[in-house]
N, C-alpha and C positions, 0 to 999 in steps of 0.2 A: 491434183486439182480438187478431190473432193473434198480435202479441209477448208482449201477454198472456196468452197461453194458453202460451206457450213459457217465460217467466222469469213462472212465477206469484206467486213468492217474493219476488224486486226488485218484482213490481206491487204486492202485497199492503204491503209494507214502506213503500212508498214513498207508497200513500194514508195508510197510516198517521200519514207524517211531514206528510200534508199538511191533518189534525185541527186545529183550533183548538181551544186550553182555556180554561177562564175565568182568574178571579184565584185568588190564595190570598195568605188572612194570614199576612206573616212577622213580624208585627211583634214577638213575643216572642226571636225566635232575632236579630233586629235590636238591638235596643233593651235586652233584657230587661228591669226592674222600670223605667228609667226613658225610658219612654215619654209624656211630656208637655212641654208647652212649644208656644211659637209657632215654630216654622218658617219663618224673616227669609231666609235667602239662603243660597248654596251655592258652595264652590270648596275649591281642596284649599291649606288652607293648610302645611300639614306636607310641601309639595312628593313627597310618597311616593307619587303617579301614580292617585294614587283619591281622590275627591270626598270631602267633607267636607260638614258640614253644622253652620249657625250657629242657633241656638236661643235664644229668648230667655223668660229666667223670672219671676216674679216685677212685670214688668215696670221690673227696674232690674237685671237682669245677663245677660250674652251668656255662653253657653257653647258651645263648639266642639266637634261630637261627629267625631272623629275616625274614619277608615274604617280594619279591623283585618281580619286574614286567620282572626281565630277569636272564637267567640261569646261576648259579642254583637258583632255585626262594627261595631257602632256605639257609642265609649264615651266619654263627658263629661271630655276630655282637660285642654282648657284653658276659663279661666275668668275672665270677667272682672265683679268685682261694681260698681256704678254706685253703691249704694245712699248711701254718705259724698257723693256731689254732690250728693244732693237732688233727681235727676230722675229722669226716665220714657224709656227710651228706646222709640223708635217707626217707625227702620229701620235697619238692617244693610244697607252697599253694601262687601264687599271686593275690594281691589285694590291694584296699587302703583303708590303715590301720591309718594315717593320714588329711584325707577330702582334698587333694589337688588337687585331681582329676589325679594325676599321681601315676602311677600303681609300688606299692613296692613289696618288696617278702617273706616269711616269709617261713623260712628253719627250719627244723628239724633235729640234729645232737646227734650223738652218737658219745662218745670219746673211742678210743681203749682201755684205762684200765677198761671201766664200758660194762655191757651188755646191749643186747637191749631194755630192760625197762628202761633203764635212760637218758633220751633224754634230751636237751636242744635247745632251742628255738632261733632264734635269726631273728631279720625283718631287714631288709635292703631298706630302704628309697630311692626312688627313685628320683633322680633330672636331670633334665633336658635328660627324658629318656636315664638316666646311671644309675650302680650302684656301689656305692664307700666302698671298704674293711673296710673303718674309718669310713662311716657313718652309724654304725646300733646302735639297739637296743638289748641286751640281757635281757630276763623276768628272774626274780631272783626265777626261779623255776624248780622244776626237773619233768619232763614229762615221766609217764608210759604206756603212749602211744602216737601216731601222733594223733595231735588236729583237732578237728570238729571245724573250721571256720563258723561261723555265721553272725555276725554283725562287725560291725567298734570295732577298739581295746580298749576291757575295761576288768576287771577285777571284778566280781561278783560272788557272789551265784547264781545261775541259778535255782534250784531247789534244793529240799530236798529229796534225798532217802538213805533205808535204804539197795540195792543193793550195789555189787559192777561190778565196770566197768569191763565187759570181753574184752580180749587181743587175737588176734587183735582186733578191734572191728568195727564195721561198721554202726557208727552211723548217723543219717539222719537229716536235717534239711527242711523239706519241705511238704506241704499241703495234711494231711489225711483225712479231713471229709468234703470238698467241703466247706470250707467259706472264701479262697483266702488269709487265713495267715496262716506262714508257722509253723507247728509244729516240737517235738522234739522226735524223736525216738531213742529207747538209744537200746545196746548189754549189757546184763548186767547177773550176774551171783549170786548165792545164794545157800544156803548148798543142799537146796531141787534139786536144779535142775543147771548143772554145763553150760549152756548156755539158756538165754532165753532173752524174748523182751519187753520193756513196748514202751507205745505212751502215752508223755505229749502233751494233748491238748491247744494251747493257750488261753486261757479264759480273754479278758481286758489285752492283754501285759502279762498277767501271765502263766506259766506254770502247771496243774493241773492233776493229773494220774485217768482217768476217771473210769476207773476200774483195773480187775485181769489180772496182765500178762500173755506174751503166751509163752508156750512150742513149745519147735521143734518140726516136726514130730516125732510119736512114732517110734523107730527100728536106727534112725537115730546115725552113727556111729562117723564123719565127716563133719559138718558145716562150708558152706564157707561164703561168702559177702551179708547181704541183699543188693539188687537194690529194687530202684520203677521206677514204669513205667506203662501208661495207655493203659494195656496191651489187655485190650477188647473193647477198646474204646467205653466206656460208660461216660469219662467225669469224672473220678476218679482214682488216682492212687492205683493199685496193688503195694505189698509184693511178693517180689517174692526173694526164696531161693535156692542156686545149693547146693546139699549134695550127701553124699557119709552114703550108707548103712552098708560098711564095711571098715575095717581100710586101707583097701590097696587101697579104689577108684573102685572096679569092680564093683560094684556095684551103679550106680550113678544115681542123678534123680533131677527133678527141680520143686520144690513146690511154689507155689501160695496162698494169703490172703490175706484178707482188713479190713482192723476197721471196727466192727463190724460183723464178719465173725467168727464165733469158729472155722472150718475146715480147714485144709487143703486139697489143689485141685491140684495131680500130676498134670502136663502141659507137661514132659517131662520123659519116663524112657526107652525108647527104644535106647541105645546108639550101637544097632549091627549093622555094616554095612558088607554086608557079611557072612564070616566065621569070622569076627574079630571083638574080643568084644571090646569098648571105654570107657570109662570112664576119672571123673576129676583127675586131677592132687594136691596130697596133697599137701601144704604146709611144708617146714622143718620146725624141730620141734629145733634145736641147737641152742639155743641163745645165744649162745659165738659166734657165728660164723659173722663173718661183711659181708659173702655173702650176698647180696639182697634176700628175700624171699616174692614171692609171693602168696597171699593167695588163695583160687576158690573165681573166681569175673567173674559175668557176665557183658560186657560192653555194654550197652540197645543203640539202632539207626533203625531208620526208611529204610533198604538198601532200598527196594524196595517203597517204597514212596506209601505206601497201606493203609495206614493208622491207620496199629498195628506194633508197635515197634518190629524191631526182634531183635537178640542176636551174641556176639562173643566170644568164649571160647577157652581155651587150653582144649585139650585132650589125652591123653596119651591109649598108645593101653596096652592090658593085659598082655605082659610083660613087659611096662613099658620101652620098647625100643626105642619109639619114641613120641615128645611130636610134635601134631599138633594145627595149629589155623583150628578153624571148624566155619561157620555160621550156627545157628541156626534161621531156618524163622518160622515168627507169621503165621500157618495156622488155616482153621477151624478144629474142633475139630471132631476125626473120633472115638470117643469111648463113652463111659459110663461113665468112670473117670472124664473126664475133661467137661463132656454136661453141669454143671453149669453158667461156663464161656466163655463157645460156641469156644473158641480158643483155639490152643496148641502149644507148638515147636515140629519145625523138623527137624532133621537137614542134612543139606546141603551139605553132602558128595563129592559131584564132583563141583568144581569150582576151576580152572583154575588159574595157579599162588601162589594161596594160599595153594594149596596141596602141593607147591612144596618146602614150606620153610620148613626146618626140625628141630626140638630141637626147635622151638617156645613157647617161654615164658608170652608174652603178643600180645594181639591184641586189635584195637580199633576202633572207626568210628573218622573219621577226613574229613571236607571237603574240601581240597586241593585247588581246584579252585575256590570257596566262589561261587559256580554257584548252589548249595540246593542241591548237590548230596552225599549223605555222603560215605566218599569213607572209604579204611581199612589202617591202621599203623600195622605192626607185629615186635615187638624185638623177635631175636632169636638168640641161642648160636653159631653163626657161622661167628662172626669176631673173636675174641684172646679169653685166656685165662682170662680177665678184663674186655670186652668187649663187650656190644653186638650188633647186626648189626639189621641197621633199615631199615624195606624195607615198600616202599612205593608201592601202588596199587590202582590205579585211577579203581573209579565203571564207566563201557560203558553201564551202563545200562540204557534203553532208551525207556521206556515204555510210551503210551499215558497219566501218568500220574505229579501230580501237589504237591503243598507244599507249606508253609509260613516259612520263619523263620524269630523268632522273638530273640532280644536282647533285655535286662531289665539292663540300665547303672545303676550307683552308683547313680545318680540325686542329686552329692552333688555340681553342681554347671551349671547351666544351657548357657548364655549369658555373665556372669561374671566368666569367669574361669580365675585360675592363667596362667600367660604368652599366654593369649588370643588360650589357646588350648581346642576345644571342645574334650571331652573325647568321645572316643567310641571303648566301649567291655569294659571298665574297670570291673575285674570281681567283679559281685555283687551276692553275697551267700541268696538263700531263695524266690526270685520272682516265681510265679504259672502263668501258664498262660493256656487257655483253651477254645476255638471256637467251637461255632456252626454252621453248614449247613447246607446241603442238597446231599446229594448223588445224582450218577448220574441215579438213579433208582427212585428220586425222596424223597427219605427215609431219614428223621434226621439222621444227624452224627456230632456226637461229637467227640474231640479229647483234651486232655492234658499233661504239661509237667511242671514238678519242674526244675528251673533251677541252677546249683552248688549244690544240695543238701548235696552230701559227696566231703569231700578234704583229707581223709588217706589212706593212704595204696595203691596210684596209681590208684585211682579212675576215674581218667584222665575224666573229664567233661568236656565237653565244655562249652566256655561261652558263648553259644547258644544253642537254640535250634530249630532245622528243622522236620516240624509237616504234614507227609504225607498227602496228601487228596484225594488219588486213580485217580481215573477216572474222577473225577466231576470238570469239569470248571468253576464250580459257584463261585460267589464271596461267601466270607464268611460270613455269616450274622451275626453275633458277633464275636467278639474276644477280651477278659477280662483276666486282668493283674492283678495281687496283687501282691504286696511287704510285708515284714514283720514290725510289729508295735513294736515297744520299750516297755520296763515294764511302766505297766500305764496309756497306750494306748487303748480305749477303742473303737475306733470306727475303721472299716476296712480298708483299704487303697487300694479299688480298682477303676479302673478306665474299661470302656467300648467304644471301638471302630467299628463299623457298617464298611458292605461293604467293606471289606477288598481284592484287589486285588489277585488271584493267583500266583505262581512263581514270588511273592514278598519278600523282606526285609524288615521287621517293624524295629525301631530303637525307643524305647521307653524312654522316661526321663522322669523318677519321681520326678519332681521341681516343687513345696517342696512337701517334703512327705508327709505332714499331707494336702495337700488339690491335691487332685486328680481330678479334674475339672480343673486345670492345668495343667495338665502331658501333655505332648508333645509328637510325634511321627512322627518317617519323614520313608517316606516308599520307596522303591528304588527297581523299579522292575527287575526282573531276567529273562529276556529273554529263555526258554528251547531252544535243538534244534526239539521240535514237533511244535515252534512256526515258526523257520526257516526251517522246509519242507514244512510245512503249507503254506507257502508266496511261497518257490518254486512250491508248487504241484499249488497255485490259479494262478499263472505267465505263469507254464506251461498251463493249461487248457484255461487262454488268450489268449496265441499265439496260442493256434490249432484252438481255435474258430474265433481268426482275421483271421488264414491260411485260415479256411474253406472262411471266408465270402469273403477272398479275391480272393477264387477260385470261388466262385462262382458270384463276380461282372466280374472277367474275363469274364467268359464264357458267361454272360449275355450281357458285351460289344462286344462279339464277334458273339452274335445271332445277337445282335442291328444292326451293319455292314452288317452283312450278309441279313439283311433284306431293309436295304438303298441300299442296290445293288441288291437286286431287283424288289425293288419297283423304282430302277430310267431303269431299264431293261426293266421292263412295261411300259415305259412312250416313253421311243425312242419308243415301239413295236407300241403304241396306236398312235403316232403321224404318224409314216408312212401310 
């Protein structure tokens, strides 16, 4: 306390900066009048260094709301109407599916006469960031389910099993055993057991089923979306599943596992707030119906930049009367159940703005300002009967702490791109990435993240991702990147970066892939505003300390006088 008593000014300022705010709605100054639509997928197609966001309306056109430096910063740029094909589309995956470094779109459509098992495919080529109704591709195949995006577009056997694929399914494309290339985790189903999981490990570019698949939790009624996420931050991704114990959802709870892990480890089952019970929200089960249905999907982000991933979910109360978006935050673990993995969710009951949207159907972390703050997206049932309204909610949260985030481009064209445009965000399915350093207690900390792992079912990833670092101002003493290797590939594709700045943007290029001593990375740091009270509290503590010292050369000039006057006082007195 006693520096505190000495720079009262830097103490005061600097609790200040260490306040947490709630939300606020931006969604007018976002969006303005046209704030509705489904909310399919994100990346920056217009290459101009800021996220983009795909929209889809009507249920038969994608429009592309473009990220803008003045209001609305979000504006319905490009557009593409379906309606002349005669179908529904039903997911938005962009990427480049061609190597030309501009970013195409690959949609997922269901035709009114067929049900929602029989989807058709179609990618739409992107040229000179547009996209043109005549220039696509249709795959001469019938899809019974929305497709796990992996690599650049080709057509193969992938593996051999004697599973079948489960519907929806929520398959993963991204690093389970820590060796920085991405594996394949499938949903898959068989007479014995009517939902279960395997993990093909990549072995040399090859896909191999290292052992016995796993079952759901036992008692488990209702299965929704795996996620992964390095949710203890130990430097490895978690399994983690939201399930419903009985068929109505009242019952609900969120399980955790990892390769090599046979348990299951609740993380979550206390859904009471109050007198009123919560729980997930089922999925419809009518597949005739061309409504939109969303599955239980946890969407994984860092809100509070702690450096364990939290959570955003629908929840619906126990009768089913109202469906809200809830945060769920990564705490430490306050039971017996969960002491293996030392963390749990909890959720977040009162927070501001977010409470107040009602009939909410999805939520998601989006960072709005590209400033490392991962703020919320909510669609909810409260524009029309087609409709749903999107609201936006900037996080004020503004804690002493820090973050990296990193991008992993396509790296299919470095210096030499077509029409002299560097690419950046084009999204790239499969990159791992994962730093170490030093807490601010002194203590190793790790952190990791798979970047695009899933693209079905509204997965909504970003093509980024922002990697909390709590309190610790340290620079990062590693930080390591993997990409995925082709069949036949036998040697790793990582690449290692030292000293990594805090409340930075890495911007990674993997040119060429196969020689990772190459790979590039341009890093563009992010200013907080704990950096800008910082510079005001040391400004203000200058000028008090100039005030003092210039109060006291006053008064010291004013001794000095008072002393030349009378030492020349003495001098008349001595002379007479």
């Amino acid at each position: 306390m006693g520096g505190c008593r000495r720079w009262l000014g830097l103490c005061l300022l600097l609790a200040l900066a260490g306040h947490g705010g709630a939300l606020q709605n931006v969604t007018a100054q976002l969006f303005g009048a046209e704030a509705y639509g489904t909310l399919a997928a994100f990346g920056d197609f217009n290459s101009d260094k800021q996220t983009d966001l795909f929209v889809l309306r009507g249920g038969n056109e994608l429009i592309i709301f473009l990220a803008d430096q003045k209001e609305p910063y979000f504006k319905p740029r490009v557009k593409l109407p379906m309606k002349s094909l005669g179908v529904t589309i039903t997911s938005v995956v962009p990427g480049d599916y061609d190597g030309d470094s501009q970013m195409d779109v690959l949609l997922t459509t269901q035709a009114q006469s067929h049900g929602k098992d029989e989807l058709s495919v179609f990618i739409f080529w992107g040229h000179n960031q547009t996209l043109d109704l005549n220039h696509k591709t249709m795959l001469n195949k019938t899809f019974h389910d929305e497709p796990l995006v992996m690599e650049n577009l080709s057509w193969h056997a992938a593996l051999d099993t004697q599973s079948k694929m489960y519907a929806p399914h929520s398959h993963a494309f991204i690093d389970l055993n820590n060796d920085f290339t991405a594996d394949l985790f499938l949903t898959t189903s068989s007479d014995s057991q009517p939902i279960q999981f395997e993990t093909w490990v990549n072995k040399d570019g090859n896909f191999s089923k290292p052992g016995k698949t796993k079952a759901v939790p036992s008692g488990v009624q209702v299965v929704g979306q795996s996620v992964f996420a390095d949710f203890d931050g130990d430097g490895q991704s978690e399994h983690l599943l939201p399930v419903c114990e009985d068929t109505k959802c009242q019952k609900s709870a969120i399980y955790l596992t990892k390769l090599g892990l046979d348990q299951w480890i609740p993380v979550l089952q206390d859904f009471r707030n109050k007198d009123t019970l919560w729980g997930f929200v089922p999925s419809k089960s009518d597949k005739s119906s061309m409504e939109i249905s969303f599955p239980i999907t946890l969407h994984i982000g860092d809100y509070n930049m702690d450096g364990y991933p939290d959570a955003l979910a629908i929840l619906q109360n126990t009768s089913g009367s109202n469906h809200q978006a809830f945060l769920l935050e990564n705490v430490p673990c306050n039971n017996v159940s969960c002491k293996s993995v030392r963390r749990m969710f909890k959720v977040f009951w009162e927070l501001s703005d977010l409470n107040q949207i009602k009939d909410a159907v999805v939520a998601t972390f989006f960072d709005i300002y590209e400033d490392g703050i991962l703020d919320i997206i909510v669609l909810s049932k409260g524009y029309s009967n087609k409709e749903f309204a999107i609201h936006m909610l900037k996080n004020n949260f503004e804690a002493d702490a820090y973050f990296v985030k990193v991008i992993v481009l396509s790296g299919l064209c470095s210096n030499d791109c077509p029409r002299k445009i560097t690419p950046f965000g084009v999204n790239q399915p499969g990159p791992y990435i994962m730093y170490t350093t030093v807490d601010a207690n002194g203590y190793p900390k790790n952190g990791s993240a798979g970047q695009l792992s899933q693209s079905a079912h509204f997965a909504l990833q970003l093509p980024y991702n922002v990697l909390g670092l709590g309190r610790s101002a340290n620079f990062l003493d590693h930080l390591f990147v993997g990409i995925p290797r082709p069949l036949g590939e036998k040697s790793i594709r990582k690449q290692e970066w030292t000293a990594i700045i805090p409340n930075s943007q890495l911007i990674v290029i993997p040119y060429p892939h196969n020689v990772p001593r190459s790979w590039s990375a341009k890093l563009y740091l992010t200013p907080s505003n704990i950096v800008l009270l910082t510079a005001i509290a040391l400004i203000g503590v200058c000028v008090f300390i100039l005030a003092i010292i210039g109060i006291l050369h006053w008064q010291e000039k004013k001794a000095d006088d008072r002393e030349k006057r009378q030492e020349a006082h003495r001098f008349h007195f001595d002379a007479m």
